[in-house]
C-alpha positions in Angstrom: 103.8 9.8 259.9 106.9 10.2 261.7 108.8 7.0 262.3 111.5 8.2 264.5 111.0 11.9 266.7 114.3 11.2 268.7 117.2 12.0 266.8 120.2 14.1 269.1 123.2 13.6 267.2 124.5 13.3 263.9 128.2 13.3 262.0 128.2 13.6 258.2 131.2 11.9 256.5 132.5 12.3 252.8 133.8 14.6 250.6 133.1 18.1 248.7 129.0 17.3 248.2 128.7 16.5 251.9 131.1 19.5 252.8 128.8 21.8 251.2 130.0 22.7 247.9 128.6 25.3 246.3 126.0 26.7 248.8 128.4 29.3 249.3 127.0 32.3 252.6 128.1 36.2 252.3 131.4 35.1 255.3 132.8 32.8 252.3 132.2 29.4 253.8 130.1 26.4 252.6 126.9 25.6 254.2 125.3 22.9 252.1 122.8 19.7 252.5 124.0 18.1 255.7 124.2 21.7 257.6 120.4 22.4 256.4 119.4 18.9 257.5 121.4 19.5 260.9 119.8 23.0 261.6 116.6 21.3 261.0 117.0 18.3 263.3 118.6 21.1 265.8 115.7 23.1 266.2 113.4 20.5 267.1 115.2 18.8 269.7 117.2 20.6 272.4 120.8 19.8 273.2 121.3 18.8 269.2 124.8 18.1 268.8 126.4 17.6 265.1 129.8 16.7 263.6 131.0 17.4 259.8 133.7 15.5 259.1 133.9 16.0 255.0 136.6 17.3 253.3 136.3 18.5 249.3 138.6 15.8 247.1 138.8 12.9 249.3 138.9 9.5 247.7 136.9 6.5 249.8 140.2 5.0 250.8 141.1 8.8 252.1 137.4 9.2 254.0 138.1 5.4 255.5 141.4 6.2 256.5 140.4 10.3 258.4 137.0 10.1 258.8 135.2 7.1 259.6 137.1 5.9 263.0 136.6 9.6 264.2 132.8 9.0 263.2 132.6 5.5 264.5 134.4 7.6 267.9 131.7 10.2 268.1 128.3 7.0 268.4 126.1 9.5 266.9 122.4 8.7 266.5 122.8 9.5 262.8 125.5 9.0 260.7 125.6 9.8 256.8 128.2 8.3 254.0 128.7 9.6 250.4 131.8 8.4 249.2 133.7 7.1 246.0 132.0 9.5 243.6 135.4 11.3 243.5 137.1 7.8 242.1 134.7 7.1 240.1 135.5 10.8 238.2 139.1 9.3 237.6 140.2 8.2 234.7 141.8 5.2 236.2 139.4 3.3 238.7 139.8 0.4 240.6 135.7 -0.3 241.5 136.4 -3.1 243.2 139.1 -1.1 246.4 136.3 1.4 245.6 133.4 -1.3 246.4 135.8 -2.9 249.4 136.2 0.2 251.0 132.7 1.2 251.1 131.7 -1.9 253.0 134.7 -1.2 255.4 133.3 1.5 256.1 129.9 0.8 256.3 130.8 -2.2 258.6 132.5 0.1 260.9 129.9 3.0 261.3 126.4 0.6 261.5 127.6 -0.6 264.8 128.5 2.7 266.1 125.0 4.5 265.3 121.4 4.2 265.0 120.9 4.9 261.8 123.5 4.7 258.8 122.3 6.7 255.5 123.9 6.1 252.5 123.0 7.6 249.2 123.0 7.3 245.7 124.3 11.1 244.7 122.1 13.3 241.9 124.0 13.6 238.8 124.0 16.6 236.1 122.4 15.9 232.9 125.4 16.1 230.4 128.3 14.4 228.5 130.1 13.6 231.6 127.6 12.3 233.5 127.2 10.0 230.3 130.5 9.0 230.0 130.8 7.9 233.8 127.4 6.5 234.1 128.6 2.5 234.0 130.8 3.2 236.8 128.0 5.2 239.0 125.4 2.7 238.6 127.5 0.2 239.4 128.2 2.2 242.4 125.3 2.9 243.4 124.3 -0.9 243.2 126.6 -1.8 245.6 125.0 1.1 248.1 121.8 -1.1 247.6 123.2 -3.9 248.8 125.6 -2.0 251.9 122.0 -1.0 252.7 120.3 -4.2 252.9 123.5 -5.5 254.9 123.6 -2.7 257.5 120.1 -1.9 257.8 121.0 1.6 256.9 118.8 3.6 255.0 119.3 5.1 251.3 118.3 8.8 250.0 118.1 7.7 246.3 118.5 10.8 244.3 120.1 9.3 241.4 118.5 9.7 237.9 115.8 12.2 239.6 114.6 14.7 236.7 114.5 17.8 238.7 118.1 16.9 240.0 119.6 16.4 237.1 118.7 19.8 235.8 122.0 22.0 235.1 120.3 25.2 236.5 120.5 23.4 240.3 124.3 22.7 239.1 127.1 25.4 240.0 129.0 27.1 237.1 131.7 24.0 237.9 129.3 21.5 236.8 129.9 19.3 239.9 128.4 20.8 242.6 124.8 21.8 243.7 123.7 25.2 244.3 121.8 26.2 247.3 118.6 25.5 245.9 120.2 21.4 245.2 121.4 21.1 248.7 118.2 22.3 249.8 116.5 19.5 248.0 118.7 17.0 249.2 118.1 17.9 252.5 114.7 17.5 252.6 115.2 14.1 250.7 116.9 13.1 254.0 114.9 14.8 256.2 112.2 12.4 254.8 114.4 9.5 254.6 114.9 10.2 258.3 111.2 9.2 258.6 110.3 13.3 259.0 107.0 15.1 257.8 107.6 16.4 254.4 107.8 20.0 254.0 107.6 20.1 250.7 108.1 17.7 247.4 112.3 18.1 246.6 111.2 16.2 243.2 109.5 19.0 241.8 110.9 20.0 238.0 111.9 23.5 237.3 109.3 25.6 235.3 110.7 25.1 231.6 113.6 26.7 230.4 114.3 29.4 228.3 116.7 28.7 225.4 119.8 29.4 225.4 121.7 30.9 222.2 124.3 29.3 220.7 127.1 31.7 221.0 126.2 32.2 224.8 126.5 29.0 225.5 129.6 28.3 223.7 131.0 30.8 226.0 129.7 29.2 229.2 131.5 26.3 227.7 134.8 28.3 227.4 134.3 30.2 230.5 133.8 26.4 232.2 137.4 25.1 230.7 139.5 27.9 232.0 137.9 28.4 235.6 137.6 25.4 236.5 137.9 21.7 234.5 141.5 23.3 233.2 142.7 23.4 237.1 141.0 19.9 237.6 142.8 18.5 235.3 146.2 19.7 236.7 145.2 18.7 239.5 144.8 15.1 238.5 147.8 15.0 236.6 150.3 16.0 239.5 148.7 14.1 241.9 147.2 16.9 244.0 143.4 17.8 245.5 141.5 20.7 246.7 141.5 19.2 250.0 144.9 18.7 250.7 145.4 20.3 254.0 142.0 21.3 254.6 140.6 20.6 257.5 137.0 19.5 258.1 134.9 22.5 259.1 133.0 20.5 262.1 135.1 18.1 263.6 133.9 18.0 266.9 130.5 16.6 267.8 129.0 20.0 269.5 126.1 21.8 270.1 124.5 22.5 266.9 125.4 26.7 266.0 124.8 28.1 262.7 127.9 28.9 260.3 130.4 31.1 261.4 133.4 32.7 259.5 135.1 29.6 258.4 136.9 31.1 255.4 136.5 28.3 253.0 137.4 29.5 249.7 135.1 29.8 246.0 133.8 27.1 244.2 136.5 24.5 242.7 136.0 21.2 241.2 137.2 18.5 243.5 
């Protein structure tokens, strides 16, 4: 049952998962969840107008600071916020500015729309994941409670089993492939109140094992592509966003991706 048929507008905010990374199309640029869910919401009502404000690397205080005014601006009928899984990643954290933030922001974009969405973001099933998980779940606590504040709604993909599978995970480990942001899409499209097209919960068939030697040089290949540039990254101080702009920054007339030239798959 459809709880809500009416939805013209909508402005994602966030960083690399919202931007798109890595649903990469044949032009170079990234498509990803939000676009699908956009597309979707487009072709059912006329006139759709959308707005993608996330940029890959950027920190909650950096999303606060460029995004959500420009959001607030816009007074979409949807609005979406994923934010402070990048400073979570870090190995210095201050969860509380990261907790402060996200109600800033929240406060400022319920007000300005007619539906906040939050989420709790999937996660890949590895050491990583495990070694952040404190810090996630308590983030994704505190979205639980922005939620009840603001009335917003939450697409809970955290801890999902078919998520968590490394075969919807890029060779970066960090971001979805197109088949991921196509689940998460539909988890928001039904979030959104929307008649399911299909269930984005549903596992992989099994896996065939992998040898020990091949994935040992996965492992390798993985250091030197990308957590090796990551890391430099974090210790000079720099991001993959620096000086990127976002690739939708005007709330306009829905149109499929064009040639926006954004680059291959990099950690964040």
């Amino acid at each position: 049952m459809e709880m809500n048929a009416n939805y013209t507008s909508f402005v994602a905010v966030g960083d690399s998962f919202t931007e798109g990374m890595s649903d990469l199309l044949p032009d170079g640029s990234y498509r990803g969840w939000a676009d699908l869910l956009a597309a979707r919401l487009a072709a059912r009502t006329p006139g759709f107008r959308y707005a993608n404000l996330a940029v890959r690397g950027k920190l909650i205080g950096q999303i606060v600071d460029e995004q959500v005014g420009v959001a607030a601006a816009m007074a979409p009928d949807v609005v979406t916020l994923v934010g402070g899984g990048n400073d979570a990643l870090r190995p210095k954290c201050d969860m509380g500015r990261v907790r402060g933030l996200l109600e800033e922001a929240a406060e400022r974009l319920a007000p300005s729309c007619k539906q906040l969405v939050l989420m709790r973001t999937p996660a890949r099933n590895g050491p990583v994941m495990e070694r952040f998980r404190p810090r996630m779940e308590e983030l994704f606590a505190f979205v639980d409670e922005l939620a009840v504040r603001h009335d917003a709604l939450v697409v809970d993909l955290y801890g999902t089993r078919a998520l968590g599978d490394q075969r919807l995970w890029d060779v970066d480990r960090l971001h979805l492939t197109a088949e991921g942001h196509r689940r998460v899409a539909e988890a928001a499209w039904q979030a959104l109140g929307l008649d399911a097209e299909d269930d984005w919960r549903t596992e992989l068939p099994a896996a065939t094992p992998v040898r020990w030697l091949m994935r040992r040089a996965s492992d390798a290949r993985f250091a030197r592509q990308h957590l090796g540039p990551w890391v430099m990254r974090r210790i000079t101080g720099r991001s993959s966003g620096d000086g990127r702009l976002p690739k939708r920054p005007e709330l306009l007339a829905y149109e499929a991706p064009g040639p926006a030239g954004a680059g291959p798959s990099e950690l964040s």
